[in-house]
C-alpha positions in Angstrom: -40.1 -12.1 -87.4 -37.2 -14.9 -87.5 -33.6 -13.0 -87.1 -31.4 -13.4 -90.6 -28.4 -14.7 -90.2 -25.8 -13.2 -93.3 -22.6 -12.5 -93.5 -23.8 -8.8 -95.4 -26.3 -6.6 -95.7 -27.2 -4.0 -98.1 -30.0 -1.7 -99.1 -31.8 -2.3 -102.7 -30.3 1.0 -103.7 -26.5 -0.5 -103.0 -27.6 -3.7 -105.3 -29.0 -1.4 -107.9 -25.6 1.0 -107.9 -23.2 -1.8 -108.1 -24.4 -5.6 -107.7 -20.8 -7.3 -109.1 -19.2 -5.1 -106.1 -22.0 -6.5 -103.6 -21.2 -9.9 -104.8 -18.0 -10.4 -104.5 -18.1 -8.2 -101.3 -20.3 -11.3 -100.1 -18.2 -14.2 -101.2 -20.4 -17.3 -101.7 -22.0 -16.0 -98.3 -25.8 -14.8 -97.9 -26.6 -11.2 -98.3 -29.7 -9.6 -97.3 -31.2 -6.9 -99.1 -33.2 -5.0 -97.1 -36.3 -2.4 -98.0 -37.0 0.1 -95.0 -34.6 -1.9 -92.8 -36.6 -4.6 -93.7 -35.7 -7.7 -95.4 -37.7 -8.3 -98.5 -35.1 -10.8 -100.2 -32.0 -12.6 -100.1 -29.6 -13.8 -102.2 -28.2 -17.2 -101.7 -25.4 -19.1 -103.7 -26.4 -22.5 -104.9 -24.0 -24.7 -101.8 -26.5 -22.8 -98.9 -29.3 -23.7 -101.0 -29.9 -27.3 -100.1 -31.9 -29.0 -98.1 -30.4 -31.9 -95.7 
């Protein structure tokens, strides 16, 4: 497994509670959302998304 860099992490049950708090917790940096401590997904904001 490759290591994750983010700024935050947070469980799917902390994005499901309150995902505007999670957001702006994260500002404009990566969060992972992790399943079982494991990451399933991540949410990116559009200036991390592109490719060089």
């Amino acid at each position: 497994m490759r290591p994750l860099l983010a700024a935050l992490s947070a469980s799917i049950a902390e994005l499901k509670k309150n995902p505007s708090t999670l957001l702006e917790q994260a500002d404009g940096e990566t969060v992972v959302i992790l399943s079982r401590n494991q990451p399933p997904s991540l949410i990116l904001y559009p200036q991390h998304n592109t490719r060089t």
